[in-house]
C-alpha positions in Angstrom: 129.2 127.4 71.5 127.5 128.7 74.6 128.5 130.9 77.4 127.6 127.4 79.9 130.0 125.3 77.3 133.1 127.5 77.5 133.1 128.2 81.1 132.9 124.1 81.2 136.0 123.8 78.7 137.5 127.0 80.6 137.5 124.8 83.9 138.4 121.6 83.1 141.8 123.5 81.7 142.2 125.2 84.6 141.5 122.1 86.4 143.6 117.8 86.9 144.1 117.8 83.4 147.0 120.3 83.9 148.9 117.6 86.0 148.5 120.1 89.1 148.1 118.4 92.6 144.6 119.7 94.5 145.1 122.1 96.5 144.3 121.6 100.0 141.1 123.6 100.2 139.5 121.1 97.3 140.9 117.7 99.3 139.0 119.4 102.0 135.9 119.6 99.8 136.1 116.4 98.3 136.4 114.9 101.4 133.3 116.6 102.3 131.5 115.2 99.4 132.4 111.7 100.4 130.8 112.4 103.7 127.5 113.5 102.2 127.8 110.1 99.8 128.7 107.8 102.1 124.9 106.8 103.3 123.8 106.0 100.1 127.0 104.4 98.8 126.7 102.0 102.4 123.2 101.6 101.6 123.9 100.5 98.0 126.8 98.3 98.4 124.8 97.0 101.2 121.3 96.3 100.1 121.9 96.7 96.0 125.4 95.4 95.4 126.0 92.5 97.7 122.5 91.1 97.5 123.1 91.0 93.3 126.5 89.5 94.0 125.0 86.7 96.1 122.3 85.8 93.8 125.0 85.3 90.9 126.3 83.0 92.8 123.1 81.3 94.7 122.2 80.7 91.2 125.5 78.0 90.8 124.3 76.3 93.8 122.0 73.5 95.0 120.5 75.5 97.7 117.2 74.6 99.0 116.0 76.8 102.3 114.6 74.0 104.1 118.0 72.3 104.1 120.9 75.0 103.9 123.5 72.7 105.4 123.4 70.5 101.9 124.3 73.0 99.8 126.8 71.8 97.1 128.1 73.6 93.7 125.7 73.4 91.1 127.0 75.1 88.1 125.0 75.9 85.4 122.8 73.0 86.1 120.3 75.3 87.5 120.5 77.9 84.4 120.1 74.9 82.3 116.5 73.9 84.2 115.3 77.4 84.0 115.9 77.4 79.8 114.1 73.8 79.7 111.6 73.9 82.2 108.2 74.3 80.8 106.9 76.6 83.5 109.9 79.1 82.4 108.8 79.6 78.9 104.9 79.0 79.9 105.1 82.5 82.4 106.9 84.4 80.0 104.7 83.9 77.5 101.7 84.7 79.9 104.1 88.1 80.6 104.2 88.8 77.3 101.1 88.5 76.3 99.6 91.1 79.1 102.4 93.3 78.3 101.2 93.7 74.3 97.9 94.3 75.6 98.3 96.7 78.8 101.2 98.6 77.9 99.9 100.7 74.9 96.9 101.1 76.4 98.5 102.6 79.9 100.5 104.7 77.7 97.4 105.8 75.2 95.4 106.4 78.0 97.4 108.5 80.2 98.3 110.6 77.6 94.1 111.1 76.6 93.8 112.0 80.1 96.4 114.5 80.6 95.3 115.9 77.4 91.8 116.6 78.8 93.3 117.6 82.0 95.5 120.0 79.7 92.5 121.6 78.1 91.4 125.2 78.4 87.8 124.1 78.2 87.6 121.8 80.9 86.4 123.3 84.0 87.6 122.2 87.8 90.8 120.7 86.5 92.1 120.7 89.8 89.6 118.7 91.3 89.6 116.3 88.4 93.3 115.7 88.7 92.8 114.9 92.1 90.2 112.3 91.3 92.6 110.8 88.8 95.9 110.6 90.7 93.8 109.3 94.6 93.4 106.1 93.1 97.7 105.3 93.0 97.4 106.9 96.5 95.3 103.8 97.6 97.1 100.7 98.9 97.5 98.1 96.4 96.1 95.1 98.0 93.2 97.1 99.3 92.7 98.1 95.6 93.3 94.3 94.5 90.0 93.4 96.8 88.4 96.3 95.6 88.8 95.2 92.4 87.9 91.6 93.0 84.3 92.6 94.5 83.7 95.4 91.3 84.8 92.4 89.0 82.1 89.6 90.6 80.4 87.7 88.2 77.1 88.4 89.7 76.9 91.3 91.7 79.9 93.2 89.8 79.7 97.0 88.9 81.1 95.9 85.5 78.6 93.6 84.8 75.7 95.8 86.3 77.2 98.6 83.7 77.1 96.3 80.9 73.4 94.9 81.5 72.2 98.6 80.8 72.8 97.9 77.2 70.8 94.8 77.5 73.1 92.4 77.5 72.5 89.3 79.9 76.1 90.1 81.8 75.0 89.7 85.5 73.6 86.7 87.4 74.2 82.8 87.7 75.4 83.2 83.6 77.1 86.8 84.3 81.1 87.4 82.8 83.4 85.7 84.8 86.3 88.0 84.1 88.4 86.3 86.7 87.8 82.5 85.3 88.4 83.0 81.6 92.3 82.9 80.0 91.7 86.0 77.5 89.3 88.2 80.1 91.1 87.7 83.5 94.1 90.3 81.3 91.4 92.6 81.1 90.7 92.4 84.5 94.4 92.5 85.2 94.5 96.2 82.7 91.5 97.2 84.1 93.1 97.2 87.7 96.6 98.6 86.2 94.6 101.9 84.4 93.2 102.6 88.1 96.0 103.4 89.4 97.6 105.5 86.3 97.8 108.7 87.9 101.3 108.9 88.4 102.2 108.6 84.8 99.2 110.6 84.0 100.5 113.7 86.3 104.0 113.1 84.1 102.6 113.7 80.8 101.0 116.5 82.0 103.6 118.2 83.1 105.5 117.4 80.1 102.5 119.2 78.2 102.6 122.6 80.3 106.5 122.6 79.4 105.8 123.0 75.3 105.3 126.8 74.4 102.0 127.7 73.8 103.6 130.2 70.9 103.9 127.1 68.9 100.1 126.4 69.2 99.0 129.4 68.4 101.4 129.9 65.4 100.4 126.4 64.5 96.4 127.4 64.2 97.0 130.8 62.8 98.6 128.5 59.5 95.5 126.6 59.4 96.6 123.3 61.2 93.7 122.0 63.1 93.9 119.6 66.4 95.3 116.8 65.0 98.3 118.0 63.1 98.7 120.1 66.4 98.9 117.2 68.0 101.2 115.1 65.3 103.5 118.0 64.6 104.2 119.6 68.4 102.9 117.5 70.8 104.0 114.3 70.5 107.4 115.2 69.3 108.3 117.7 72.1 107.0 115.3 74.6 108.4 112.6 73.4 111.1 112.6 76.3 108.2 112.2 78.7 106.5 109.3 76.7 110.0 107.4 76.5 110.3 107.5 79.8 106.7 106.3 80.8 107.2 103.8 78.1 110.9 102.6 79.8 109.2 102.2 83.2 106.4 100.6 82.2 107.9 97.8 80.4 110.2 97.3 83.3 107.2 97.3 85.9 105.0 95.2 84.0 108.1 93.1 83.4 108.1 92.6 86.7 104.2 91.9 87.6 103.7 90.1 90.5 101.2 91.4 93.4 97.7 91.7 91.6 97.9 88.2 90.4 99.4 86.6 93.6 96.7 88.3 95.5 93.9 86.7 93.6 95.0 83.4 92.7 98.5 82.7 94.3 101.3 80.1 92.6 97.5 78.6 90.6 97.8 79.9 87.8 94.4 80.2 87.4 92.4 80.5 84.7 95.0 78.3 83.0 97.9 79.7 83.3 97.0 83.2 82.5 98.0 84.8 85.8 101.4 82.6 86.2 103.8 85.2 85.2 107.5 85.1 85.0 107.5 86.7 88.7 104.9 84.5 89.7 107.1 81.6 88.6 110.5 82.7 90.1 108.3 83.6 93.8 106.7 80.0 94.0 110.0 78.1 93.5 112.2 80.6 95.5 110.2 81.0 98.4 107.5 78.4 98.2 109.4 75.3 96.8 112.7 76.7 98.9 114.8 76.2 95.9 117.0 79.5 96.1 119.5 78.0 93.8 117.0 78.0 91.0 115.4 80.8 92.1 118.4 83.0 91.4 118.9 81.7 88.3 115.3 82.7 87.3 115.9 85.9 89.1 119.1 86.3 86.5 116.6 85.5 83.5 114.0 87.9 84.1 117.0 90.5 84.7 118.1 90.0 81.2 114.8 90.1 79.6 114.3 93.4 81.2 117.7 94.5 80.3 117.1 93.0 76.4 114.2 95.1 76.5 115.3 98.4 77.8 118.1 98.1 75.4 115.8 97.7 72.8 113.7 100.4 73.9 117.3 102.7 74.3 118.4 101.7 70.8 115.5 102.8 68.8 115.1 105.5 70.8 117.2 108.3 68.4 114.4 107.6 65.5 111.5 109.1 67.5 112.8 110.9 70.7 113.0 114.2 70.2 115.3 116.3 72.6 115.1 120.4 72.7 118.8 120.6 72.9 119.2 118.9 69.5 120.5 120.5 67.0 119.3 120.0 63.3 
């Protein structure tokens, strides 16, 4: 047991579990602490707790915006819509979908980069992460419109790159990677790996946390760069990638602003960009129906919740902690 552990074990007997009353001086101080609390416990009953509250119970209602004064009770009539509609199991498919493509490859490559930005070959490394982590700096609907213009069928970076290999990729007949189902998710990963500096600065920082000892007692055994990187790195920083992975499936969960930007409630091309967000915006705040909009809300609360829980429960097979204990 450690010297941190007893004096823990030491104070909690010294402490309310021996049925004494606090003394005056720690009322004084725990009074104290409340005051130091008190703005972010105002701020989160105010703008986290009620808000949540009143969307449970929006979501029993027939309350449309344009005509508050005819709100009746509902029930679950609303719930049952949002599990029958079409549109509801059409986004979240369309959700899904980008998130099996975009997540692993956010995670992959945020990992290859801090890797490279971890090396003791590469020169400049400061500037470099620089370079990599300006692009999250930039607003995102100015990087949305950026985007749109690079993307352009005819006059599009991408398509001028991909015409150097010969291929006929710009002009009247150039890739429309905004009009077509399966490429407009490209588009939509191409925009999301832009702006992957922040997880990228994460990893990296996980990596200059694992002792170097262990590399170099690694390569004097024989073991080359990939059972370096099988046997050390990804298990000590497999914290770090749990956590990436946690936030990214709740952010991507929840992706809304690069597709409302470029198409709106459309859809377009086919449904592709009509996510689950998408779908809860254009009835809450476009069709005015707030009733159903919280119950959509709810949904897309417990699919994120479903998911995290998923991600928490497997978690003990591959997350590796330092202070475990074989």
């Amino acid at each position: 047991m450690s010297d941190f552990t007893q004096a823990v074990l030491a104070a909690r007997r010294r402490g309310g579990r021996s049925g004494r009353p606090a003394s005056p001086m720690q009322r004084r101080e725990a009074r104290w602490g409340y005051a130091f609390i008190s703005p972010w416990i105002i701020g989160f009953v105010l703008f986290w707790a009620v808000p949540i509250a009143a969307s449970l119970v929006f979501s029993t209602l027939d309350f449309q915006l344009t005509d508050p004064d005819a709100t009746a009770f509902a029930g679950g009539s609303n719930w049952e819509r949002a599990l029958s509609d079409p549109d509801t199991w059409s986004s979240l498919a369309a959700t899904f979908r980008f998130t099996v493509l975009f997540l692993p490859l956010s995670l992959i490559v945020a990992l290859g980069l801090a890797l490279l930005l971890n090396s003791k070959y590469l020169k400049f490394t400061g500037l470099f992460r620089l370079l990599f982590f300006m692009p999250s700096m930039i607003p995102l609907v100015a990087g949305i419109l950026i985007w749109q213009q690079v993307l352009n069928p005819q006059t599009g970076w991408v398509n001028e790159l991909i015409g150097l290999t010969g291929a006929d990729a710009t002009g009247s007949d150039g890739i429309r990677w905004l009009d077509n189902p399966v490429l407009v998710l490209f588009a939509f990963s191409f925009i999301g790996l832009w702006g992957i500096g922040n997880s990228m600065i994460v990893n990296l920082a996980g990596l200059q946390g694992i002792p170097t000892e262990l590399y170099e007692a690694a390569q004097i055994d024989g073991a080359g760069w990939w059972r370096r990187l099988r046997a050390i790195t990804l298990p000590l920083l497999s914290p770090i990638l749990f956590y990436n992975l946690v936030i990214g499936s709740v952010l991507v969960l929840q992706y809304f602003v690069v597709p409302w930007v470029l198409f709106g409630a459309s859809g377009r091309p086919d449904g592709a960009s009509r996510f689950l967000l998408v779908h809860f915006y254009q009835e809450a705040f476009v069709f005015g129906n707030m009733g159903y909009g919280a119950a959509l809300a709810w949904l897309i609360f417990i699919v994120v919740a479903v998911l995290t829980g998923l991600l928490f429960g497997t978690a003990r097979y591959w997350v590796h902690y330092g202070t475990e204990r074989s």
